[in-house]
Steps between C-alpha positions, in 0.01 A plus 500: 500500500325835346204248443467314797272740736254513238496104428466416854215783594317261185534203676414618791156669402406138263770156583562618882549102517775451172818471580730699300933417510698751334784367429845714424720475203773276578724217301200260515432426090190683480362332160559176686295627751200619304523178332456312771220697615700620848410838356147613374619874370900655453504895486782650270660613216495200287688511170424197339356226570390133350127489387381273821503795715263781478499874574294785568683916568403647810695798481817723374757668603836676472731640727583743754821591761383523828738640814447593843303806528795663745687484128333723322625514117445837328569429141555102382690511227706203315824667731361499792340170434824353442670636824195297739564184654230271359316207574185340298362137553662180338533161482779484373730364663274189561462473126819478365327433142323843538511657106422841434289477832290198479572144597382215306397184664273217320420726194384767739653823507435734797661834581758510764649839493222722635594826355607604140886376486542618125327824542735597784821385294401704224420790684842519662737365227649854445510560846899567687381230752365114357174455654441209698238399762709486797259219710285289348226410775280202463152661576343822554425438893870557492510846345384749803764351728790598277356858455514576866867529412447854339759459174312204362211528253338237278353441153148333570197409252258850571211275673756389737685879594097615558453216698779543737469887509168444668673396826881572467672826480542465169573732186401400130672646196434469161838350312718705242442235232179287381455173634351250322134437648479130561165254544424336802256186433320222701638167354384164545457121342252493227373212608312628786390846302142346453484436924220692695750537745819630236202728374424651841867521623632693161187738504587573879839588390380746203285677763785530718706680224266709401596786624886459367332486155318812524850621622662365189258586206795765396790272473589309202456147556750266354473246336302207649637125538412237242190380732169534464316800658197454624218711682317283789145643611405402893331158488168446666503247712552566857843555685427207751538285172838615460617450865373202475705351246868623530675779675660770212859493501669807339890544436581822519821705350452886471162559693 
């Protein structure tokens, strides 16, 4: 999502002819996917993952409560944290296997709780009321809709709150505990890692994150997945070589 503008003003200006599908999380196996090459590039939080696949970090990020700018919150403490109705994205309930917020499928872990579960447990534990998130939505599209209804707010990765804020009347508030920052990488099959096309389409997607990493340099990072990392530098052949051969397919979760 936070990525897309950016990505698409690229392949407008050099691949006005590639076709691009984005496809949305859903209960599809994605490792199956990638595997059979129905997907050229996931975006995530990857955990782990088994050593055919290959990975490269885009960005960080941690998060931030976001409410309806008609809501204004004065002071955000761990009280009055526990007192809002809540909702953050999740997969949950699609993933019944879901452990400590990833989901494991074909020896690829990917993260489907997209805000920091453990972080927000901890922070409330002593608190008079158990925290809970109160609706678990299953994207981010979803989010401004349920803050028109003035009592909601939301805990959001800090790329997306920005994002929305740009548009929607929208407040962003920093949250009374730390967050664990997580990675968001490009993943694919490393089979195709030595591909013009592979080359062009993951360099393209480090260009369109470029700007969240200048964003990030301040956070911690955590720790990356058990894939390789890898820095991609723009081939030189020409982009009607690439539309030429295969449109670029790219599965994406967060962005």
């Amino acid at each position: 999502m936070v990525m897309v503008p950016r990505l698409l003003s690229l392949l407008r200006q050099e691949a006005p002819l590639v076709e691009l599908v984005i496809r949305p999380e859903s209960m599809n196996d994605l490792a199956e996917q990638i595997d059979l090459g129905h997907i050229d590039a996931a975006i995530g939080t990857f955990a782990h993952s088994a050593t055919r696949f290959r990975s490269s970090s885009l960005f960080a990020c941690d998060d931030v409560l976001i409410t309806n700018s008609s809501r204004p919150l004065k002071n955000l403490s761990r009280e009055v944290l526990s007192r809002l109705s809540i909702a953050a994205v999740s997969s949950r309930g699609e993933h019944p296997e879901v452990v400590e917020g990833f989901v494991c499928q074909r020896d690829l872990s990917r993260r489907a709780e997209m805000y920091d579960r453990a972080a927000l447990e901890r922070a409330l534990s002593v608190s008079a009321q158990s925290p809970r998130i109160v609706v678990s939505l299953p994207h981010f599209l979803a989010v401004p809709t349920l803050l028109e209804q003035s009592d909601w707010s939301a805990i959001v990765p800090r790329p997306v709150a920005v994002s929305l804020a740009r548009t929607q009347p929208i407040s962003i508030y920093e949250l009374p505990y730390h967050s664990s920052s997580f990675d968001v990488s490009a993943l694919w099959h490393e089979r195709t890692t030595n591909d013009l096309p592979q080359q062009w389409l993951l360099d393209l997607l480090a260009r369109a994150t470029e700007h969240l990493r200048h964003r990030s340099t301040n956070l911690p990072f955590s720790e990356g997945s058990a894939s390789t990392h890898t820095h991609f530098r723009p081939p030189t052949h020409s982009t009607a070589e690439f539309t030429q051969r295969r449109p670029a397919a790219t599965d994406c979760r967060l962005l």
